[in-house]
VOGU-3710 file (C-alpha; in Angstrom, 3 decimals, decimal comma):
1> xxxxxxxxxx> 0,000/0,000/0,000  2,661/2,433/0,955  4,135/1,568/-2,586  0,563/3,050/-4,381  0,936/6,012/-2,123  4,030/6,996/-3,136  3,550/6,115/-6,410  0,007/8,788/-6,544  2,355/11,413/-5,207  5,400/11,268/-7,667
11> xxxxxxxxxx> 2,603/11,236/-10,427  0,630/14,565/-8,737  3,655/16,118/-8,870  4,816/15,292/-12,579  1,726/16,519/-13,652  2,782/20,195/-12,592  6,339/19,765/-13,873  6,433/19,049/-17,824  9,770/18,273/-17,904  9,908/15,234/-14,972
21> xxxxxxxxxx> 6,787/14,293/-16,955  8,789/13,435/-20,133  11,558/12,045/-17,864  9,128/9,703/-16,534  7,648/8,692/-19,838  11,398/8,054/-20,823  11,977/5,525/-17,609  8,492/3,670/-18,478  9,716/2,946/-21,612  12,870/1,733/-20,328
31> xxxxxxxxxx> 11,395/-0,221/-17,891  8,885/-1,321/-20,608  11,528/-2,767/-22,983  13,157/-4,306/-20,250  9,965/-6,249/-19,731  9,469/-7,469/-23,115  13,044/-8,386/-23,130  13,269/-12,233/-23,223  9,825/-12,940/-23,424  8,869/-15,883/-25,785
41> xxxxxxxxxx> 7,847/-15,005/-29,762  4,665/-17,534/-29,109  1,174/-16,350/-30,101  -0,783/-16,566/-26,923  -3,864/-17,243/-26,941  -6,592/-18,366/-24,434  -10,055/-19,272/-25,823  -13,437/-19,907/-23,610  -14,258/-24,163/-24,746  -16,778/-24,866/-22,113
51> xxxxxxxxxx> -19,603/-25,026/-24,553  -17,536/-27,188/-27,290  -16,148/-29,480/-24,717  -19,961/-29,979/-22,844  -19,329/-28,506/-19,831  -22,470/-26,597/-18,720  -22,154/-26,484/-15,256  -23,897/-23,307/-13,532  -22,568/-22,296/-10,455  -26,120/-21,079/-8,609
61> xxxxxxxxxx> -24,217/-18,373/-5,788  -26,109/-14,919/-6,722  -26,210/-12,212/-4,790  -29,627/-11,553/-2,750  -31,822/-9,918/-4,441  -31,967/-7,325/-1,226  -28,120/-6,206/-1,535  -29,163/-5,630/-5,695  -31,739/-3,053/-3,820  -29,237/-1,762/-1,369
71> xxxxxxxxxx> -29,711/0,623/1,102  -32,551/3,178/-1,063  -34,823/0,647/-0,175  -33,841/-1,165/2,678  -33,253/1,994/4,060  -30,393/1,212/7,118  -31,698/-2,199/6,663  -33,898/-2,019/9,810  -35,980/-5,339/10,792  -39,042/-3,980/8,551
81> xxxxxxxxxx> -37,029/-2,989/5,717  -35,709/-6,610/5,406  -38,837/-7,943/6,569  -40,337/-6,490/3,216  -37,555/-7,804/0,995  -37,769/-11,111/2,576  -41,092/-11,636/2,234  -40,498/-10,731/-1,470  -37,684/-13,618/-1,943  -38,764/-16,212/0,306
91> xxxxxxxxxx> -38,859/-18,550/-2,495  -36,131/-18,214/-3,462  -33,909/-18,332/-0,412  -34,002/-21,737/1,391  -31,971/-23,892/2,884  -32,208/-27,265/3,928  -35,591/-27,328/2,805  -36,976/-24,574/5,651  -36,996/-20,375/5,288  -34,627/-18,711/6,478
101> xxxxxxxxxx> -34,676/-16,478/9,630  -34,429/-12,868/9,198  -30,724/-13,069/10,638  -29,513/-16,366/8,201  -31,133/-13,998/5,338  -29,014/-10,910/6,096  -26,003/-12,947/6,239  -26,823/-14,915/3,122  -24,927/-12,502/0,689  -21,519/-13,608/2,496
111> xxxxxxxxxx> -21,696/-16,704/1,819  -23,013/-16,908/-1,768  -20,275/-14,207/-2,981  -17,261/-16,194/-1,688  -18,625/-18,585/-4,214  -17,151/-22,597/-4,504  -14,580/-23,660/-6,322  -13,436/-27,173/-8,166  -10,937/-30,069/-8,395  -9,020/-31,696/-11,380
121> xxxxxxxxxx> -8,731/-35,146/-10,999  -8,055/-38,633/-12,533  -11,343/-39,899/-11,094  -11,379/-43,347/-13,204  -7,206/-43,945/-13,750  -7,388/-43,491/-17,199  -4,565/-41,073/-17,747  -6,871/-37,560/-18,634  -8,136/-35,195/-15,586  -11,981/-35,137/-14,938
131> xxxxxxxxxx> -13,439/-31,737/-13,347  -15,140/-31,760/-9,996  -17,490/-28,760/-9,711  -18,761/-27,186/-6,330  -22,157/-25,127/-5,414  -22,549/-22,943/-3,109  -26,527/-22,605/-3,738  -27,600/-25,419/-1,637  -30,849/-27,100/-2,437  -32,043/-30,431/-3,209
141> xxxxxxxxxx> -32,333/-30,175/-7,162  -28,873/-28,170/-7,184  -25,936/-30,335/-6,561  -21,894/-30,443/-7,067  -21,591/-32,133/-10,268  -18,585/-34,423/-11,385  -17,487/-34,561/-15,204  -15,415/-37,421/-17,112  -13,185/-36,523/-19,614  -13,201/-38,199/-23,004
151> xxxxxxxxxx> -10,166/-37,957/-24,079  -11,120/-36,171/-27,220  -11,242/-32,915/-25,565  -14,897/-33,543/-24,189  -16,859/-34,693/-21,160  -19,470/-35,909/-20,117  -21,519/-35,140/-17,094  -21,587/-38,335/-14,635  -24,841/-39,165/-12,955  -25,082/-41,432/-9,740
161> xxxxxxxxxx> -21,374/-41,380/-8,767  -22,009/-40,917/-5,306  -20,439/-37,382/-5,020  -23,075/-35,485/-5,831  -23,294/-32,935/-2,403  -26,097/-31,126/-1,941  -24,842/-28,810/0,670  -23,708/-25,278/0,515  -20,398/-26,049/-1,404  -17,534/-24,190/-0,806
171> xxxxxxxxxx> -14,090/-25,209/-1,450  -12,900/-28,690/-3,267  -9,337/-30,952/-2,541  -8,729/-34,006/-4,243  -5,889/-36,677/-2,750  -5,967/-39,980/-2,450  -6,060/-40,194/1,681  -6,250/-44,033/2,172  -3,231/-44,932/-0,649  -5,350/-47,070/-2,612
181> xxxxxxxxxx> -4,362/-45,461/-6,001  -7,267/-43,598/-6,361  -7,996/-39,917/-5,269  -10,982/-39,220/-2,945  -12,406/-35,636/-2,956  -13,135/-33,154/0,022  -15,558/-30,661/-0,027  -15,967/-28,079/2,603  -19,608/-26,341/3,103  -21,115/-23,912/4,913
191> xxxxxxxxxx> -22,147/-25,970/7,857  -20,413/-29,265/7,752  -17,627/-31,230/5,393  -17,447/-34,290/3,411  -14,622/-37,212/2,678  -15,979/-38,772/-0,405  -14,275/-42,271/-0,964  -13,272/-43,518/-4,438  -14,113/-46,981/-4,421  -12,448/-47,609/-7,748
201> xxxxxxxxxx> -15,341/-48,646/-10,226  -16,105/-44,619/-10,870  -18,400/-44,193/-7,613  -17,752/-42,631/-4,501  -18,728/-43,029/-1,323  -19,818/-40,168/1,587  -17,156/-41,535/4,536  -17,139/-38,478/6,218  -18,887/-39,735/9,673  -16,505/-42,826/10,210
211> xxxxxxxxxx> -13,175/-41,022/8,774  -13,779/-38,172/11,848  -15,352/-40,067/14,725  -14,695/-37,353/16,719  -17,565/-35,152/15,213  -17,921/-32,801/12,522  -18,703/-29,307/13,894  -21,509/-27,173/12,289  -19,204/-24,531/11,172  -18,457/-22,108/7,731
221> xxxxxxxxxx> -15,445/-24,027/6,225  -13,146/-22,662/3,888  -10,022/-24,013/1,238  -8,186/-27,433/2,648  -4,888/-28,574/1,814  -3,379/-32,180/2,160  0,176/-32,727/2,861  2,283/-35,407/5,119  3,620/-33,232/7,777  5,103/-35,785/9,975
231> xxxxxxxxxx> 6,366/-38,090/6,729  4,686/-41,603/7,939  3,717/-42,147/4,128  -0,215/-40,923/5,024  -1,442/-37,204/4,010  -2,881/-34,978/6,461  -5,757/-32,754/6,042  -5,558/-29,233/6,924  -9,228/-27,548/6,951  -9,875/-23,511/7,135
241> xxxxxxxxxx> -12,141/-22,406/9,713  -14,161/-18,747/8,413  -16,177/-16,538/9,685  -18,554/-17,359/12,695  -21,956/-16,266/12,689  -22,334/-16,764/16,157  -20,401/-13,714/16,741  -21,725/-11,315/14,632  -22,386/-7,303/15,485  -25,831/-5,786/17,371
251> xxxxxxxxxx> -27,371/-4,500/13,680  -28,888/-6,209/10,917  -27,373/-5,053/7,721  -25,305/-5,933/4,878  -22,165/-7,623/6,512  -18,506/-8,297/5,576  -16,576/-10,680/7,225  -14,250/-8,014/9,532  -17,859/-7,428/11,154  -17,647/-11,078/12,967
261> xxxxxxxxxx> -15,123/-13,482/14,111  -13,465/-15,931/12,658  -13,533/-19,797/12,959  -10,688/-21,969/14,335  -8,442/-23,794/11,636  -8,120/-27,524/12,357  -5,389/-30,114/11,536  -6,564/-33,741/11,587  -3,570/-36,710/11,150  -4,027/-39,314/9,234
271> xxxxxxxxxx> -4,533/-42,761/11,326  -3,275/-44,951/8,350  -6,451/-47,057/8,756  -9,123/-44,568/7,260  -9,907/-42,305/10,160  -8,523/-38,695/10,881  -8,055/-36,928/14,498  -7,553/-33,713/15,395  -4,050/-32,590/16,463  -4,031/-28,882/16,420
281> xxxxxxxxxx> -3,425/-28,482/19,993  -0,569/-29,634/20,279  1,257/-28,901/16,868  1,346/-24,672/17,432  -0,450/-24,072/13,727  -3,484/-21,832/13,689  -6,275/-22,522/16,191  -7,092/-18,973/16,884  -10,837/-18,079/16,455  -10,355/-14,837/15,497
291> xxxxxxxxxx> -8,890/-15,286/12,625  -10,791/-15,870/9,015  -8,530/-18,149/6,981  -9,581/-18,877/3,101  -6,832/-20,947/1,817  -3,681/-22,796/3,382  -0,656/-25,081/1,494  1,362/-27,461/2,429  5,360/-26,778/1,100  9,144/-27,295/2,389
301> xxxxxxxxxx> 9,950/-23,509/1,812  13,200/-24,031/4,243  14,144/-27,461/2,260  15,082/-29,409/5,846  12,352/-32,811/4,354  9,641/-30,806/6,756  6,186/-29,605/4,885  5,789/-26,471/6,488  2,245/-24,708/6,523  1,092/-20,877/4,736
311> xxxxxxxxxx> -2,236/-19,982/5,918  -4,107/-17,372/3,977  -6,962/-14,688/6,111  -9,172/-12,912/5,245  -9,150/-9,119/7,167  -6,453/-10,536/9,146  -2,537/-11,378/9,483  -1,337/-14,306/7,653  -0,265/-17,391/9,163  2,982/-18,924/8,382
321> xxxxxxxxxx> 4,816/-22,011/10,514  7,736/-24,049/9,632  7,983/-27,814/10,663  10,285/-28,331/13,246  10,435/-32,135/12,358  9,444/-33,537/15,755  5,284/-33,557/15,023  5,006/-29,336/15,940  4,938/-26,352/14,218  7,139/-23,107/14,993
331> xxxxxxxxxx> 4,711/-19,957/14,500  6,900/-17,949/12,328  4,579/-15,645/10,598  5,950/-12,351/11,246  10,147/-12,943/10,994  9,227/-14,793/7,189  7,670/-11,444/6,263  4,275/-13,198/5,147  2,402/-11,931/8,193  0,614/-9,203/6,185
341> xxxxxxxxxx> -3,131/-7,706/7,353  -4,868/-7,453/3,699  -7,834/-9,268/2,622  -5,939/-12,442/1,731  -7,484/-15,245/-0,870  -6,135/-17,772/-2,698  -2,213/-18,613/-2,840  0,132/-20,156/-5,141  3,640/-21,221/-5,241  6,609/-21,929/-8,074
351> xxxxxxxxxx> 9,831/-20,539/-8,856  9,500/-17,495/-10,145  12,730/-15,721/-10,936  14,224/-18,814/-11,337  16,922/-18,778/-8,156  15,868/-22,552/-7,238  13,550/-20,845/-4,442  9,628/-21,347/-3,790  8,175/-17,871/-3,989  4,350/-17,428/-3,193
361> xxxxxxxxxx> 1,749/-15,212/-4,682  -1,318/-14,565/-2,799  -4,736/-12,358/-3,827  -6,098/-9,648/-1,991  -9,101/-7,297/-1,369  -9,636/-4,453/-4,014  -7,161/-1,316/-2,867  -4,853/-4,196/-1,856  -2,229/-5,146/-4,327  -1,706/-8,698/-4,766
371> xxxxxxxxxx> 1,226/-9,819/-3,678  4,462/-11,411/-5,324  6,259/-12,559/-2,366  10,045/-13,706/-2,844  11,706/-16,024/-0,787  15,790/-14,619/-0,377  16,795/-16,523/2,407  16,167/-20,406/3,749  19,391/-21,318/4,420  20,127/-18,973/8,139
381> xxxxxxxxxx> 18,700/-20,301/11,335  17,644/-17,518/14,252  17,466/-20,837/16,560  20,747/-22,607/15,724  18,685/-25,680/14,784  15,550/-24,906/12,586  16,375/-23,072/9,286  14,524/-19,596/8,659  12,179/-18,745/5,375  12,646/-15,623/4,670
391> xxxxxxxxxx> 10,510/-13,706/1,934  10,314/-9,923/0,424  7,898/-8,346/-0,905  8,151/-7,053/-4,935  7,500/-4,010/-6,354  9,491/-4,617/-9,534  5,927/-5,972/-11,334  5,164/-2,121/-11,734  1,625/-3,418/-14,088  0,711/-6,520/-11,712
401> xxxxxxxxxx> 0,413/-3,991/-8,619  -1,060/-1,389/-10,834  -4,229/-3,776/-12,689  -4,285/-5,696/-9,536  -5,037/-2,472/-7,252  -8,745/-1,772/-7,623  -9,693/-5,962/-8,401  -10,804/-8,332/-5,965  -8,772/-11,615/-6,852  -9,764/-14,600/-5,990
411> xxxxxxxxxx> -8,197/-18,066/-7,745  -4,327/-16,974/-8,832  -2,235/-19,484/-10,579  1,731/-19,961/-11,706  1,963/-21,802/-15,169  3,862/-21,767/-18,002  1,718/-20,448/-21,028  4,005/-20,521/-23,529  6,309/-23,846/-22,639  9,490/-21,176/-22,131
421> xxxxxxxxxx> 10,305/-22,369/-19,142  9,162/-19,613/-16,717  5,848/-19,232/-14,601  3,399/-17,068/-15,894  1,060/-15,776/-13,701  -2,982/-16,306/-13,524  -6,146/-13,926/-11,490  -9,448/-14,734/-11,623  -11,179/-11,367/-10,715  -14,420/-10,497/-9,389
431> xxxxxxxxxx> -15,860/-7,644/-6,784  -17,869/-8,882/-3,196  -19,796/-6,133/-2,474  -23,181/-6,177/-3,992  -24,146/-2,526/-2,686  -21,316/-0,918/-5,308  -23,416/-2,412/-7,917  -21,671/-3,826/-10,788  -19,636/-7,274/-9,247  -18,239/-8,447/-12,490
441> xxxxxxxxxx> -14,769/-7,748/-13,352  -12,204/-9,031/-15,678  -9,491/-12,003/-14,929  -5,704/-10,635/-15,454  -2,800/-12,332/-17,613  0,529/-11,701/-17,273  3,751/-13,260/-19,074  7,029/-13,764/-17,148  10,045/-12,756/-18,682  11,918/-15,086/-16,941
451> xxxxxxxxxx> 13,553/-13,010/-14,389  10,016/-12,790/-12,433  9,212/-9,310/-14,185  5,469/-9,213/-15,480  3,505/-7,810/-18,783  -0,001/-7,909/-18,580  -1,232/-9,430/-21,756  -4,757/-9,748/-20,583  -6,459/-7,993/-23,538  -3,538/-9,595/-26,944
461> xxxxxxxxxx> -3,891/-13,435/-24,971  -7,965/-13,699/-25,998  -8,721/-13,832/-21,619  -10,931/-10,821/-21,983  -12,845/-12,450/-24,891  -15,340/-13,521/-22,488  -16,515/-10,343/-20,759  -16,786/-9,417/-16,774  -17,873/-12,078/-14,273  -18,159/-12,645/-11,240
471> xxxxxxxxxx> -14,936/-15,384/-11,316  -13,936/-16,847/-8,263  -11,918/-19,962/-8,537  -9,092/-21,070/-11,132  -8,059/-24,866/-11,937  -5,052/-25,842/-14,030  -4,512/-28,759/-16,248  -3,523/-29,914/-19,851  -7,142/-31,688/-19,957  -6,425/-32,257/-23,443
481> xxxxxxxxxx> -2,961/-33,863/-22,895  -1,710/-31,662/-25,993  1,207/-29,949/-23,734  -0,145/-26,571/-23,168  -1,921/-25,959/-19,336  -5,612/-25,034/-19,994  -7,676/-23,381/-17,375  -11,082/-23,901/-15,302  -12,492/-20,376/-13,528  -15,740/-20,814/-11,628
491> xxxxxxxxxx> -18,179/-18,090/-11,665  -20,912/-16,738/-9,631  -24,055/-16,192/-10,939  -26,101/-13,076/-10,585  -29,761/-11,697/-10,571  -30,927/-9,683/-12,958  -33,714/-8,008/-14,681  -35,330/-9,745/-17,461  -36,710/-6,155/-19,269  -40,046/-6,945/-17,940
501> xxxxxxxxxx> -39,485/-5,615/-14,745  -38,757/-9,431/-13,387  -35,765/-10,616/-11,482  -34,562/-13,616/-12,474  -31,182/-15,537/-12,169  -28,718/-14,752/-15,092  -27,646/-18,535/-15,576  -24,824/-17,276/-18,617  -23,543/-15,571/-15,600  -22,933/-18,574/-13,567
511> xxxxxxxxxx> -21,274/-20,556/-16,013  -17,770/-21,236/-15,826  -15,352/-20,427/-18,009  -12,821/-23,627/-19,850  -9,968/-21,607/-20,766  -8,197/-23,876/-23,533  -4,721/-23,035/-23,927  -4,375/-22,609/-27,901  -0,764/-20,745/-27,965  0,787/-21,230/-31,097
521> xxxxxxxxxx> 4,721/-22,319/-30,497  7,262/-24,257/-31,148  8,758/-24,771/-27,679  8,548/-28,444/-25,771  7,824/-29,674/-22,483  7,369/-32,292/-20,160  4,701/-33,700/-17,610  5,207/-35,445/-14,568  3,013/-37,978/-12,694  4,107/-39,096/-9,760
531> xxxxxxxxxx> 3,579/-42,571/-7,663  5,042/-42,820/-3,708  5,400/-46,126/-1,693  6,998/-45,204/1,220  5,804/-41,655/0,531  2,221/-40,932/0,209  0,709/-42,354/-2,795  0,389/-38,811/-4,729  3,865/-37,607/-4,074  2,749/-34,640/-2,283
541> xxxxxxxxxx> 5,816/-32,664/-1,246  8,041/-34,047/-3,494  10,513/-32,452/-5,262  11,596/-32,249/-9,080  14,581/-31,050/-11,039  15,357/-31,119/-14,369  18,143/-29,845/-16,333  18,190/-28,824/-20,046  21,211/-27,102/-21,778  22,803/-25,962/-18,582
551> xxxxxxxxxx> 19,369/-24,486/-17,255  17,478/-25,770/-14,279  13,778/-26,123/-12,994  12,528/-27,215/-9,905  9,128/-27,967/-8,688  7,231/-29,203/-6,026  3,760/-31,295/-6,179  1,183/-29,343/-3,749  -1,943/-29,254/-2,953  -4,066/-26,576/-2,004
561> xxxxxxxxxx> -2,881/-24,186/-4,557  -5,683/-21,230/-6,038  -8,769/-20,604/-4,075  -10,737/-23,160/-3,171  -9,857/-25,535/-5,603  -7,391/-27,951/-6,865  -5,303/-28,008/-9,639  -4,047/-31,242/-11,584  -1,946/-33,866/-9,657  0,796/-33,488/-12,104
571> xxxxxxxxxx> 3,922/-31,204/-12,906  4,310/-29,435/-15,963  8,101/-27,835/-17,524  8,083/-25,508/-20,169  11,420/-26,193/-21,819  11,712/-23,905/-24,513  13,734/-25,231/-27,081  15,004/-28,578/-25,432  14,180/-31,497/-27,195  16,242/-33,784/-24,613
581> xxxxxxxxxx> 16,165/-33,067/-20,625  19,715/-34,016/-19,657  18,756/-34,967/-16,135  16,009/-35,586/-13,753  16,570/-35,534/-10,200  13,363/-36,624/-7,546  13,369/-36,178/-3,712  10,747/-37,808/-2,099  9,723/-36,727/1,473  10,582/-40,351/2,774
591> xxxxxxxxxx> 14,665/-39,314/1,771  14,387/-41,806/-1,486  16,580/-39,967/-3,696  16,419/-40,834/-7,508  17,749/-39,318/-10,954  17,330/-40,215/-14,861  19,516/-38,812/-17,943  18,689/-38,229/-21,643  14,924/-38,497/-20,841  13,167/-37,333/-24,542
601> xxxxxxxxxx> 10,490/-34,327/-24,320  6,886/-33,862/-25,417  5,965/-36,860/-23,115  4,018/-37,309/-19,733  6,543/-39,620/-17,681  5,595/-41,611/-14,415  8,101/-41,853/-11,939  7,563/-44,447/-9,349  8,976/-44,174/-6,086  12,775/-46,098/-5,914
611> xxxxxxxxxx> 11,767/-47,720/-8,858  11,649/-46,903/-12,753  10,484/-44,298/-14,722  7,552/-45,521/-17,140  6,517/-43,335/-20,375  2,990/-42,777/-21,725  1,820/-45,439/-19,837  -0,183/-45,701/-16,125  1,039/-47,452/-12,905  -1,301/-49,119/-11,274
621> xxx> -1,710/-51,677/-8,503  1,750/-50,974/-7,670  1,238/-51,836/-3,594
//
């Protein structure tokens, strides 16, 4: 914020001096060029396929008709004033099959503007990622909705698999918990949460009340993240707590979540025999009711074999701990730099000045840049044992601060557009506050030229094609296995008038958005599934390096990257001109250590654990 200050003041003041003016201009075009220096020749382009590929999922979150209203009618939304509006929409607004009290009503809009999100996943083991869609409506005829992918670029929408919540959804995770070789979904709600088995034959099934015997509270649950914190080979659940009704302020009026307080974040540890319990006592990460966390992930930012833990919240200080390695967590928010107070999102993590370090991006409230966090330092220790993770903040992305400034953004992703072998960098966009009028907004693209300086090329890259919406989440993967990452935004609906005077629900507004990834180049990649046996079966948390002509990549598999959503179990390098990587090295989180050499490109190889490396072809039953 200080940055935007300062940067409104230098401009007042060129405005009143010609000649600093035409200085200026001369050090944005220098700064310009620089930008464009490096950055691939490739024809980007990003093209809306969710009607040719048969995806016509409608997310049903609008905004209450009484926020469209706003204050000119409700007046200072007394009791009677929302007793009138009420009255109008109680129709509409039900959930679990009784009215709503005047209270749940006024609080409605909160939870149908933070929207749901999605997973990609290989549901059925046949090598292309189905799409797992949340809703956030909430009724019986209005359910999450699970869609198998062809192969052919299509899918087709699956009836009867068992997954089909009818809760208020909220946020989606995909892992495969019990190691069976197979992912299992879990969907958070407003009011409860669900494990959904895979049982292997394309059904699920709800295991929710034996996998917690403990009890699932009644809560407003945000984004979830799996990872194996204490490396015994099973992953872990991490679930956001958000905002509690239950203490909410004396008047009845449009609300916004620094009006309540927030909901404690739980972690549960995996048994090994199908059943979770709750741990969060005694590892030191985030139990603190006041906070409102949205998303959290799961990474080894100090590289000591530890996952540590970065919490997203929402009106409040981010959370950040580092593993200590013994089955606790060091709260470390503040030292790491992280430990910021905006109106934090979604996250996402990769390499994005290529030094070998994870670097984070997370999205914040409009007036709140998002923010490109760097991490400088993991190699000091202020403890003499535990290493540090030390980020900065950037302000060398003058256009990313600047477009990002008066957006809300949600779902932010790192990806390689182009296959040049830098990250590339992904909002989905959309406003929260229903009294401003107007929520739709436009998502944000912006190509890396591989020093982790940004151009936006929102409006040349086709992303703007498909108009303002109310976009919340963003899922990556190469559905069509054609070696370009493709993109899944969810979208909000909205109610609007029909020009009869009639409110109804804009359902064109509620559909997602299938970006398909159509950039024309000649550069190569690679793709990388990965299989654990003494690790967890997804490879969570472990590490990948290759090397091409005396350049290097490394990633990490995570989950719990974007908002409220998960993006493909798989790992995707842009190598440019490469048609051979020279090297592959893999660090699993169990210490198994293993590297191949002359490994051909344009391919999707699966590395199992200690093993072999298998191309274009599945590993299964490997246990």
């Amino acid at each position: 914020m200080c940055y935007y200050l300062d940067y409104r003041m230098l401009y007042t003041k060129l405005i009143f001096f010609p000649f600093r003016c035409l200085l200026f201009a001369l050090v944005l075009l220098f700064i310009g060029s620089s930008l464009l220096e490096g950055q691939s020749t490739a024809s980007i382009l990003l093209k809306d396929n969710s009607q040719n590929a048969g995806i016509d999922f409608v997310h049903f979150a609008p905004r209450p008709r009484w926020c469209e209203i706003g204050p000119s009618v409700v007046g200072a939304a007394t009791n009677e004033g929302l007793s009138l509006v009420f009255q109008e929409e109680e129709e509409f607004w039900k959930s679990n099959g009784r009215l709503l009290t005047m209270d749940e009503f006024a609080n409605m809009h909160l939870i149908k503007m933070n929207g749901s999100g999605g997973a990609w996943l290989d549901y059925d083991r046949d090598g292309d990622w189905d799409l797992y869609l949340a809703n956030c409506q909430g009724s019986g005829d209005i359910t999450n909705v699970l869609y198998e992918n062809q192969g052919n670029g299509s899918f087709i929408r699956v009836y009867n698999s068992g997954a089909e919540d009818e809760s208020e959804g909220m946020a989606v995770s995909a892992a495969d918990y019990n190691n069976d070789g197979y992912p299992d979904l879990f969907v958070t709600n407003y009011g409860n949460f669900k494990l959904f088995r895979n049982n292997g034959n394309k059904t699920f099934t709800d295991v929710s009340a034996a996998a917690f015997p403990e009890g699932i509270r009644d809560w407003w649950y945000g984004g979830s993240t799996w990872g194996d914190y204490n490396l015994d080979g099973y992953l872990d659940l991490y679930v956001s707590g958000y905002v509690d009704f239950s203490r909410r302020p004396r008047y009845t009026s449009l609300r916004f979540p620094m009006d309540f307080g927030g909901l404690p974040n739980t972690l549960y540890n995996n048994n090994g025999d199908g059943t979770f319990t709750n741990v969060t006592s005694t590892m030191s990460v985030l139990s603190d009711a006041s906070r409102k966390s949205m998303q959290a992930v799961f990474h080894d930012f100090n590289e000591d074999g530890f996952p540590d833990l970065f919490v997203a919240n929402d009106t409040d200080a981010n959370g950040f701990y580092l593993n200590r390695g013994d089955g606790t967590f060091k709260p470390f928010s503040g030292p790491s730099g992280l430990s910021t107070t905006d109106g934090s999102m979604g996250v996402a993590l990769g390499d994005m000045n290529r030094d070998g370090l994870t670097d984070l991006v997370y999205t914040n409230y409009a007036a709140e840049v998002n923010t490109l966090a760097f991490l400088v330092d993991n190699k000091s220790s202020n403890d003499g044992s535990l290493r540090n993770a030390v980020f900065i903040h950037d302000f060398d992305s003058p256009m990313v601060h600047k477009l990002s400034w008066p957006n809300i953004s949600w779902g932010p992703g790192l990806f390689d557009l182009d296959n040049d072998g830098d990250l590339d960098l992904f909002f989905a966009n959309g406003h929260l506050n229903s009294v401003s009028g107007d929520n739709r907004q436009s998502n944000l693209l912006f190509e890396n030229d591989g020093k982790g300086h940004f151009a936006d090329i929102s409006e040349s890259s086709g992303i703007l094609a498909t108009g303002k919406r109310i976009h919340r989440g963003a899922l990556f993967a190469d559905y069509d296995n054609d070696g370009r990452v493709d993109i899944y935004v969810t979208v909000n609906g909205q109610q609007v008038e029909d020009g009869n005077g009639n409110i109804v629900f804009d359902t064109n507004q509620g559909k997602g958005v299938l970006f398909h990834n159509e950039t024309e180049t000649e550069n190569s990649w690679l793709k990388v599934r990965l299989e654990g046996i003494e690790s967890n079966r997804d490879g969570f948390g472990t590490i990948v390096t290759i090397h091409t002509n005396d350049k290097m990549q490394k990633q990490a598999l995570s989950s719990g990257q974007g908002y409220f959503s998960s993006n493909a179990r798989e790992l995707y390098f842009g190598l440019k001109g490469a048609e051979t990587i020279d090297q592959i090295d893999v660090e699993w989180l169990s210490g198994t250590k293993q590297s191949f050499k002359d490994i051909p490109a344009r391919q999707t190889i699966y590395i199992l654990e200690g093993k072999s490396l298998h191309q274009n072809t599945l590993i299964l039953n490997n246990k």
